[in-house]
VEXPA-857798 format. One record per residue: residue in three letters; x, y, z of N, C-alpha, C in turn. Coordinates in steps of 0.1 Angstrom, whole numbers, padded with zeros to 4 digits, always signed. Layout:
BEGIN
ALAXYZXYZXYZ;...
This chain:
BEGIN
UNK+0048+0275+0225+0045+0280+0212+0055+0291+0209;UNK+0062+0295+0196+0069+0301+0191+0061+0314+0191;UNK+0069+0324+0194+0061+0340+0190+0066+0343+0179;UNK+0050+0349+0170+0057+0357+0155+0063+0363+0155;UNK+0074+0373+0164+0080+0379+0161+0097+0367+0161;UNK+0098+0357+0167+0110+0348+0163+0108+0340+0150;UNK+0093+0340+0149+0099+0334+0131+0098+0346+0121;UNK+0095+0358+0123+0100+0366+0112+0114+0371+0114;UNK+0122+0362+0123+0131+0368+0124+0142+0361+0119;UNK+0139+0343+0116+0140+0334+0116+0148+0337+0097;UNK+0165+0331+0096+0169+0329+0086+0161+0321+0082;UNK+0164+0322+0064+0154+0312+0058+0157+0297+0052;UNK+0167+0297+0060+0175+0280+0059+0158+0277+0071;UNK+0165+0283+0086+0154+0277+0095+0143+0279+0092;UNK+0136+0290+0087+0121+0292+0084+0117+0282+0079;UNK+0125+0275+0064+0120+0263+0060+0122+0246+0068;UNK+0132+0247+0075+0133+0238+0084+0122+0230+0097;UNK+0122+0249+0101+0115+0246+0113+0103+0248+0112;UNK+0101+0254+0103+0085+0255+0100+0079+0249+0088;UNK+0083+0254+0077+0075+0249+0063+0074+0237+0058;UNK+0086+0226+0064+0084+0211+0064+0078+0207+0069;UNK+0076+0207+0086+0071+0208+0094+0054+0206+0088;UNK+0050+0217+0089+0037+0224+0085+0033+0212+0074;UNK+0041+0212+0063+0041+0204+0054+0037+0187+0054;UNK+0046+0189+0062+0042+0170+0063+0033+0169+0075;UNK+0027+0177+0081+0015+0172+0091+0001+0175+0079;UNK+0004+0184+0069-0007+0189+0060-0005+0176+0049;UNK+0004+0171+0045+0004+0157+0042-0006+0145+0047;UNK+0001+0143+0059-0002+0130+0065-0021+0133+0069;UNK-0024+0140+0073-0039+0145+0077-0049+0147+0061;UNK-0040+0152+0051-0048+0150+0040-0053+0134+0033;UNK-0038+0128+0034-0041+0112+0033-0047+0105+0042;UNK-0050+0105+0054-0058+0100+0060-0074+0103+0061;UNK-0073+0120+0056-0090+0119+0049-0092+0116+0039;UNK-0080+0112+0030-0087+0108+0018-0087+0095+0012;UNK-0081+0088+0029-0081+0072+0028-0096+0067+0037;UNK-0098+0075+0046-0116+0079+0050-0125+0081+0041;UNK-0122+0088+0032-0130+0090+0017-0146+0099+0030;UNK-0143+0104+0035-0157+0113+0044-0164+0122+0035;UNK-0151+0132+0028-0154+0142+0025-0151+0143+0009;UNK-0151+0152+0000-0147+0151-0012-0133+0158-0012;UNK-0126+0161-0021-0113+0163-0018-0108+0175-0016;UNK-0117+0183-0023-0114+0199-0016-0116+0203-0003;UNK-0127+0192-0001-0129+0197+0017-0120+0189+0022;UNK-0116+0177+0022-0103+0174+0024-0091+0180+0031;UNK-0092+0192+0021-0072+0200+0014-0078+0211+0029;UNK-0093+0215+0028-0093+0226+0035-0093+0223+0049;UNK-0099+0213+0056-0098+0206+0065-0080+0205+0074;UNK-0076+0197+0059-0064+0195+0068-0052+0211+0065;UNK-0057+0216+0062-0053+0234+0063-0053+0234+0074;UNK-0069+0236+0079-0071+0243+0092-0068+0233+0106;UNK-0064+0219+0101-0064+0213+0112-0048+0212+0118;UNK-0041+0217+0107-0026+0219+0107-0021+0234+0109;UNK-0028+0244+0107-0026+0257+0117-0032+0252+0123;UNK-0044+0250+0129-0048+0245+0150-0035+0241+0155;UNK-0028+0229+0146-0020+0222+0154-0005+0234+0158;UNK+0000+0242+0149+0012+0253+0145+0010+0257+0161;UNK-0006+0258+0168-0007+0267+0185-0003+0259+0194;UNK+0003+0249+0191+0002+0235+0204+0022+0235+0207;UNK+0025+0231+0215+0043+0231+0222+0045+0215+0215;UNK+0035+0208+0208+0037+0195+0201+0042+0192+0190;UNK+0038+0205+0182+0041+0209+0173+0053+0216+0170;UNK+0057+0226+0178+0069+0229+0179+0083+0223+0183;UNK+0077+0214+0190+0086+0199+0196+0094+0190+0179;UNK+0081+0188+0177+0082+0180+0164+0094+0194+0152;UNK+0087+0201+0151+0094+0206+0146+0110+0214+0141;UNK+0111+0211+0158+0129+0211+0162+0132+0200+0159;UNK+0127+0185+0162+0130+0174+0161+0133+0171+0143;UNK+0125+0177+0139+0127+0174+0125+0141+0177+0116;UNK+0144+0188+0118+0158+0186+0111+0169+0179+0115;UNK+0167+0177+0130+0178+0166+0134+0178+0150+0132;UNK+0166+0146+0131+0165+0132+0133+0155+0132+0114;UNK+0152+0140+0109+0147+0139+0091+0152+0131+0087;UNK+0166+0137+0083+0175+0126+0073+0171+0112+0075;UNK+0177+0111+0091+0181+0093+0094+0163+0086+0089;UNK+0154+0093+0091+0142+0089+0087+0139+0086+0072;UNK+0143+0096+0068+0143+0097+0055+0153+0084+0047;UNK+0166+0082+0050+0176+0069+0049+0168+0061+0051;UNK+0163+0062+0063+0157+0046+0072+0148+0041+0062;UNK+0135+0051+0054+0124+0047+0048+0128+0047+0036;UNK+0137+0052+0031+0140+0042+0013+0148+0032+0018;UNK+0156+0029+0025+0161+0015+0030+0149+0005+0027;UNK+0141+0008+0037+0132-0003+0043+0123-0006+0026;UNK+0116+0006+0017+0109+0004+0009+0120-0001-0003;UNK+0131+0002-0005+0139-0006-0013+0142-0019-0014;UNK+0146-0022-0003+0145-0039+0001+0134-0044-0001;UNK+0119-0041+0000+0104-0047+0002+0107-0048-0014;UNK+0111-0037-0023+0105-0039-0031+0115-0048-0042;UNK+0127-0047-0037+0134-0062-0043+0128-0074-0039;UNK+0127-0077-0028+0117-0090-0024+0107-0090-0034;UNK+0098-0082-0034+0086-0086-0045+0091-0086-0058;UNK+0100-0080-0065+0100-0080-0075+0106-0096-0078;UNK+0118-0100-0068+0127-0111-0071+0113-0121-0069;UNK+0106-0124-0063+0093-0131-0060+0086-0133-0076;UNK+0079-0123-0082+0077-0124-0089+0081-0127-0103;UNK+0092-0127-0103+0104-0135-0116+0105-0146-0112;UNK+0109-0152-0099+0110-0166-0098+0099-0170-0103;UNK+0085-0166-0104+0073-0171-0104+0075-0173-0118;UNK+0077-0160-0124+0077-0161-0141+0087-0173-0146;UNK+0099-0176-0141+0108-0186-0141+0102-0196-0143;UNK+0095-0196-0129+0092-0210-0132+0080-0214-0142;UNK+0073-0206-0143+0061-0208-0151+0066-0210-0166;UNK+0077-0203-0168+0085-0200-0183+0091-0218-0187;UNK+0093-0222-0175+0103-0234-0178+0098-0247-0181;UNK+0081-0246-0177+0076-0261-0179+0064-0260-0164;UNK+0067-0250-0155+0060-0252-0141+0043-0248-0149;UNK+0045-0243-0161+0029-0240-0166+0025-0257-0164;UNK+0025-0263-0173+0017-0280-0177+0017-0283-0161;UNK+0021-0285-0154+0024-0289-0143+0010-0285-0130;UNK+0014-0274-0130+0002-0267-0123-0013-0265-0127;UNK-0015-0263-0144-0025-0268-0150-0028-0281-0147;UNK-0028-0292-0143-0023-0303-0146-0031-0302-0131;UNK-0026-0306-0121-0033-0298-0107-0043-0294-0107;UNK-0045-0282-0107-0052-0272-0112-0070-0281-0116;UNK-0064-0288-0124-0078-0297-0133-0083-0310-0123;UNK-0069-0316-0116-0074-0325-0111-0086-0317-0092;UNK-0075-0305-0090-0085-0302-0079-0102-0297-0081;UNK-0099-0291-0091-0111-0289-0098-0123-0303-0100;UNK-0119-0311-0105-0130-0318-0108-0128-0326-0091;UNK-0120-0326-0080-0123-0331-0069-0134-0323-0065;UNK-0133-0309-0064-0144-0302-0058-0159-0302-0068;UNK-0157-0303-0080-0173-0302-0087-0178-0319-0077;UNK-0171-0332-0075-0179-0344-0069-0179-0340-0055;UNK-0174-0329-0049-0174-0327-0031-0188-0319-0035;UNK-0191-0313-0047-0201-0302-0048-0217-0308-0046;UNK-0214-0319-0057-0221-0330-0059-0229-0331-0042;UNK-0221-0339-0037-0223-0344-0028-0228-0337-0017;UNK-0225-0326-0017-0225-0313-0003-0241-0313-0006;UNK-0253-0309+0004-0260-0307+0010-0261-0289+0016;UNK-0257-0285+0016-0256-0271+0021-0255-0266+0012;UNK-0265-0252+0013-0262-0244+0006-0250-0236+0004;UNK-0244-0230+0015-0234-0217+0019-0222-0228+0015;UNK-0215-0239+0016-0208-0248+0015-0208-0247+0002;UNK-0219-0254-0004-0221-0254-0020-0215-0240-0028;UNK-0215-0230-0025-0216-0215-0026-0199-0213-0029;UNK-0197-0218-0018-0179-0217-0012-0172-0225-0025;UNK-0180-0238-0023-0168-0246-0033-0175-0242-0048;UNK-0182-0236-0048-0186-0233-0071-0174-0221-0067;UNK-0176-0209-0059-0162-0195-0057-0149-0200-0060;UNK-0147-0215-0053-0134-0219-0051-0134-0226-0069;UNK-0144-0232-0073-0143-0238-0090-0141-0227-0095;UNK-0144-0212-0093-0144-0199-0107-0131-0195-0103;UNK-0126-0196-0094-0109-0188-0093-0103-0200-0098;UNK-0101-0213-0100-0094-0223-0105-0093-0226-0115;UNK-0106-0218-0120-0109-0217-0135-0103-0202-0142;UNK-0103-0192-0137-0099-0181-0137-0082-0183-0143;UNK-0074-0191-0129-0063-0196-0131-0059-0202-0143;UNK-0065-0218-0145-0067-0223-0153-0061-0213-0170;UNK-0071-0207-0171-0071-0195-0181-0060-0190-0183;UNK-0051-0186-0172-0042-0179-0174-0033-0186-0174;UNK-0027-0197-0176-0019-0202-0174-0020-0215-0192;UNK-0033-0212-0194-0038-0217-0208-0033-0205-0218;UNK-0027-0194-0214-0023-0181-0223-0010-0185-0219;UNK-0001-0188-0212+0013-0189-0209+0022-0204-0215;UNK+0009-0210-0215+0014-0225-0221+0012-0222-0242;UNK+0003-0215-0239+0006-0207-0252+0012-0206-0264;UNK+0021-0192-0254+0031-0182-0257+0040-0190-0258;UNK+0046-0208-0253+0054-0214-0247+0055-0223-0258;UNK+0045-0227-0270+0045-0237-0278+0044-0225-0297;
């Protein structure tokens, strides 16, 4: 553990380095995880992860991390818009191809589908004897139908 008397002594390039980020992003990550817990309301939340982040400021874990941080931050910080920038070209290029193709004619087509699986499952429905079974395939008729719908707004826009 750091004695108060080396962080008041502490320029304030390092004060904020070694400490206030530090401090910061454990008071971060502990508030989002109680408020992905949803336990508490959010003020007890904020106060929680206050005090659970000075507890942590008394531990050599903490101070570990905290040397560690300015040196290896950056490359973290690079590394994670790297990683979330590419994810988020993939989805985006994913979802234009989709539009692409739905734009081009893939609407009639899939509709088209769409109707013939549908009316296979209302005669499997027919036929089924079970309840929970029965249950599954009307779920699986209302999202096909759901579909259906939207793709009756895209054929549309198309004519």
């Amino acid at each position: 553990m750091m004695p108060l008397g080396d962080i008041l002594t502490m320029s304030t390039e390092n004060l904020v380095y070694v400490v206030f980020l530090p401090f910061l992003l454990i008071l971060v990550l502990l508030f989002a995880a109680l408020e992905v817990l949803h336990l508490f309301q959010r003020k007890i939340n904020l106060i929680l992860s206050f005090i659970f982040t000075f507890l942590a400021m008394q531990t050599e874990q903490y101070w570990w991390f905290a040397n560690l941080l300015p040196t290896y931050g950056s490359f973290v910080a690079i590394g994670s818009f790297v990683v979330v920038f590419f994810v988020g070209v993939v989805l985006w290029a994913r979802g234009r191809i989709e539009n692409i193709y739905l734009e081009t004619g893939g609407a009639r087509k899939k509709h088209d589908r769409l109707i013939k699986k549908q009316n296979e499952l209302r005669r499997k429905m027919e036929n089924e004897m079970d309840e929970v079974k029965k249950r599954k395939i009307y779920d699986e008729i209302e999202r096909i139908e759901k579909d259906k719908k939207y793709l009756e707004t895209i054929m549309e826009k198309e004519s």
